[in-house]
N, C-alpha and C positions, 0 to 999 in steps of 0.2 A: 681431458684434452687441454692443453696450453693453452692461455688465454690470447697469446699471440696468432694463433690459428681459426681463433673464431671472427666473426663477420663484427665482431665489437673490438677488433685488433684498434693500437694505438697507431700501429706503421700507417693504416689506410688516411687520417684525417692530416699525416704531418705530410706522405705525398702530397696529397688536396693543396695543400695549404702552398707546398713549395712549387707547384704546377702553375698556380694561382702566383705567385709573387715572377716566375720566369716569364707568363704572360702579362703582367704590368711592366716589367722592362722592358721586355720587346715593344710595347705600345710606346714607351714613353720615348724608348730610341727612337723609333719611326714617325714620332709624331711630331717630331719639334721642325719636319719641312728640311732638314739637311739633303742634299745629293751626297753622291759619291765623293762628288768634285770640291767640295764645303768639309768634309772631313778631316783633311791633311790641314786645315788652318785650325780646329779643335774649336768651334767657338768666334775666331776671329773673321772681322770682315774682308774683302777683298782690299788686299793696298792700291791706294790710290797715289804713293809718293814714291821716290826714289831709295830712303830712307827708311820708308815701313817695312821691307821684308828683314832689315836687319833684326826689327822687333821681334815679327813672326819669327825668327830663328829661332833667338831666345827664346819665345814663347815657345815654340815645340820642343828645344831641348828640354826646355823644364819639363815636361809633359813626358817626355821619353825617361827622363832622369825619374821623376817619381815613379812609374811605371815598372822600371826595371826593380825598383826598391820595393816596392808593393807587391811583385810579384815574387821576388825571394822571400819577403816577410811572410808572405800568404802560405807560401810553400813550405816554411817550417813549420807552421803551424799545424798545419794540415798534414805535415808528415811527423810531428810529435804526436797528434791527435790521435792517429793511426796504428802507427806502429810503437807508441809506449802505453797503449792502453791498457789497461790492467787483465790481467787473462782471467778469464772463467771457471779455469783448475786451479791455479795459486794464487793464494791470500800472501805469502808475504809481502813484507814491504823493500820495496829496489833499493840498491845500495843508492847509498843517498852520498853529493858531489858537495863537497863546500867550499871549494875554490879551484878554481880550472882560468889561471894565468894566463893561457894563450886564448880562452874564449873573452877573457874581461877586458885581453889588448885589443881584441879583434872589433867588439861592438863599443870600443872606444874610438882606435883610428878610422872605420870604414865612416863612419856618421863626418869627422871632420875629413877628411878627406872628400864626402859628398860636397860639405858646406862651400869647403875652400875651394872647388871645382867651379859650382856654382858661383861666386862671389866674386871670382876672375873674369869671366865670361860676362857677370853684371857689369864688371866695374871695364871694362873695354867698351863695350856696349854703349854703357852711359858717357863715358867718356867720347867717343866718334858722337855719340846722338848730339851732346853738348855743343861740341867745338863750335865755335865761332870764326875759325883761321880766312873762310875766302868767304870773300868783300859781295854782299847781296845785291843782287838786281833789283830787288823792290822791300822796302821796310814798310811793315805795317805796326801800329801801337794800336795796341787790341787795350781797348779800356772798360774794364769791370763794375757794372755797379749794379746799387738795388732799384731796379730787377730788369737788367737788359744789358746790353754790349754796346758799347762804339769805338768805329775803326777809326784811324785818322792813318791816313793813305799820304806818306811824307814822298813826293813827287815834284818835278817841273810839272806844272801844267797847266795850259793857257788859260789866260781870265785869272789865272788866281797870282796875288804877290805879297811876297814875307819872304820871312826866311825861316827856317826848322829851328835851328842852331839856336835861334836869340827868343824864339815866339817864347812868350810867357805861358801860355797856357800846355807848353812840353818841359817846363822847371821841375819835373818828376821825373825825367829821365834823366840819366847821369850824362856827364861830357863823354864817356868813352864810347857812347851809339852816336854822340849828337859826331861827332871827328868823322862817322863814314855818311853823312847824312848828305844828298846832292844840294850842290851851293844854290842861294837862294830856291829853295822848296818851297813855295807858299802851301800845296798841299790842298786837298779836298777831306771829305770826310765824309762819315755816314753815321747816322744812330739812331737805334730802337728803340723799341717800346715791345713790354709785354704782348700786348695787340696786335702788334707787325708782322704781316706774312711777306712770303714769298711770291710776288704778284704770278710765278711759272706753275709752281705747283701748290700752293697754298698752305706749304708749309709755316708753321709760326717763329717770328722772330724776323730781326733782319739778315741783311744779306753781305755776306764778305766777298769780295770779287778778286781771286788770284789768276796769276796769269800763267800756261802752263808749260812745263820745260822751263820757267825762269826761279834761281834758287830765291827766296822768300825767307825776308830775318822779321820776328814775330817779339815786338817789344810791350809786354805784358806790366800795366799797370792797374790799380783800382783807386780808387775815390773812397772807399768805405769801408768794409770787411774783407776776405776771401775767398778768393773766388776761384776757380779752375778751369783754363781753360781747354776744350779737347772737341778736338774733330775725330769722330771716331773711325773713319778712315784711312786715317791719317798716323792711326795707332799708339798715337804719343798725345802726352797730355801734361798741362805745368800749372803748378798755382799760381795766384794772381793775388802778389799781396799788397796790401798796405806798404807805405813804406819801404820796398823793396821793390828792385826791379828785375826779375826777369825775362829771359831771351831763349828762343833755339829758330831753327831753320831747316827750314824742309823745301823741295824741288817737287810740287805737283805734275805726275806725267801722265793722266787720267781728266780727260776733261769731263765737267757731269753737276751736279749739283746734291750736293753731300753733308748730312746732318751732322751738327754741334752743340754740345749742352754744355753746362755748369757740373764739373763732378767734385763739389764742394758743398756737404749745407751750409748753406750762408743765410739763412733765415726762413721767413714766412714763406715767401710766394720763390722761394729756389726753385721750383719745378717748370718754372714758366721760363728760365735764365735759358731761351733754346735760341739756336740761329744757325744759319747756314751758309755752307762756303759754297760759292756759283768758281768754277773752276772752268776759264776759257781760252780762245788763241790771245797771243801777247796782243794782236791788232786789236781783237775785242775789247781786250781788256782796259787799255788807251782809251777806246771811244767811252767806256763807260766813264773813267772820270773827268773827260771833258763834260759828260751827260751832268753829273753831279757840278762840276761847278757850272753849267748853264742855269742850274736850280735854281744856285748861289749858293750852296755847301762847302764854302770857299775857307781858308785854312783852316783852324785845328778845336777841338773839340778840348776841353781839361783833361791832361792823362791821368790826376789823380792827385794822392798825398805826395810829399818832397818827401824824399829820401832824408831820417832821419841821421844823426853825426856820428853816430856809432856806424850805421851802414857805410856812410859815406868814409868812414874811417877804414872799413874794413875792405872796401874797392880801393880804398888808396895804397894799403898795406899790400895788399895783391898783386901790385899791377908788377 
């Protein structure tokens, strides 16, 4: 008798085996807490801006775009697997192929034509997420260091007097943010500590207070290292460097209060670099930094390093 037919067969322990691996999938699909409804974002969290679902686009096209590519690859495979397997009656060997022209254009143009598909779609994408073209309702300078965040909330706001434009401790921002900055801003602020929770929910870190429906320009500087900053609701996220300044802008239309970290290591205690954005009506949002300057949290906090002359060389060359 064949040894494939007795109760010592090889076939019985590789089903076992594959039975055993299609039930740890199924757990591991089911277990991660998705609905149905969490699906169509693959991973991603619910948008909270006007701006994030352009990201989720992106993000699912790519998802749909590997998809279809993994499933054609899967498919050859498994149908060269199949049907050029070596037969049982014949030993020879198959005529053998040593160059085939139209197969070697084929898995040459289809890969860039993937790329260049993709890289249009990025480079639109980044390019809308960037712009800077209309003039922001509220500027905040998100300022990075080790190991916590401070805002400085550039504003009229009563009790407090300066002006943004001239304060020395905003000489890290370039002139071309200080030109949109409201005339005399004396401005309020706020900043953490590792320590610092969320007095509502107890989250750790401090608290960024946006106002919603109003578009928000997000002037990212650091004091030290690297830093990155991201609201992950928010879907977008930029480093925070030294010496340079970047910016983008986003429209909160989800009011709520919404976790933010460091997705940069930037040393020891980077895990602690957390904080969160409190997202409320524009009236709230007024009361609150009159709240802060009754504290006395009144103009501006240091945004950081000055922009070195090469940088500043290279915004002038641009403009």
């Amino acid at each position: 008798m064949s040894p494939y037919g007795s109760d010592r067969s090889p076939r019985r322990p590789m089903r076992r085996k594959l039975l055993q691996a299609l039930t740890a999938g199924l757990v591991l699909a089911t277990a991660t807490g998705c609905t149905y409804k969490d699906f169509p974002r693959l991973g991603m969290p619910t948008p909270t801006t006007e701006e994030a679902p352009r990201i989720l686009s992106l993000w699912q096209g790519s998802w749909a775009a590997a998809l279809v590519t993994g499933v054609l690859v899967w498919g050859l495979i498994l149908w060269s697997a199949f049907f050029h397997r070596r037969s049982r009656t014949k030993v020879e060997v198959p005529p053998q192929t040593r160059y085939n022209m139209p197969i070697e254009a084929l898995y040459t143009v289809v890969p860039l034509i993937i790329v260049s598909v993709l890289f249009y779609f990025t480079a639109r994408d980044e390019t809308k997420l960037l712009s800077l073209d209309k003039k922001p309702d509220v500027t905040v300078n998100v300022v990075g260091f080790q190991w916590s965040w401070g805002f400085n909330y550039i504003e009229n706001v009563d009790g407090s007097t300066g002006d943004a434009s001239t304060d020395k401790n905003l000489d890290a921002i370039p002139n071309r943010f200080k030109e949109q900055f409201p005339a005399n801003a004396g401005g309020v602020y706020d900043v953490g500590t590792p320590a610092t929770k969320n007095p509502q929910n107890g989250n750790p870190g401090p608290t960024l207070w946006l106002p919603k429906g109003k578009t928000v320009r997000f002037i990212l500087t650091s004091r030290d290292v690297i830093h990155s900053f991201w609201v992950v609701p928010f879907l977008m996220k930029q480093d925070v460097i030294p010496g340079h300044t970047n910016s983008f802008q986003v429209t909160p239309n989800k009011e709520g209060t919404f976790m933010g970290k460091c997705a940069e290591l930037c040393g020891v205690d980077h895990s602690r670099m957390l904080f969160n954005v409190k997202v409320v009506s524009p009236e709230r949002y007024e009361a609150h930094l009159k709240e802060l300057a009754e504290k006395g949290q009144t103009g501006y906090v240091p945004a950081g390093i000055e922009q070195t002359d090469h940088e500043k060389n290279r915004e002038t060359n641009n403009l």
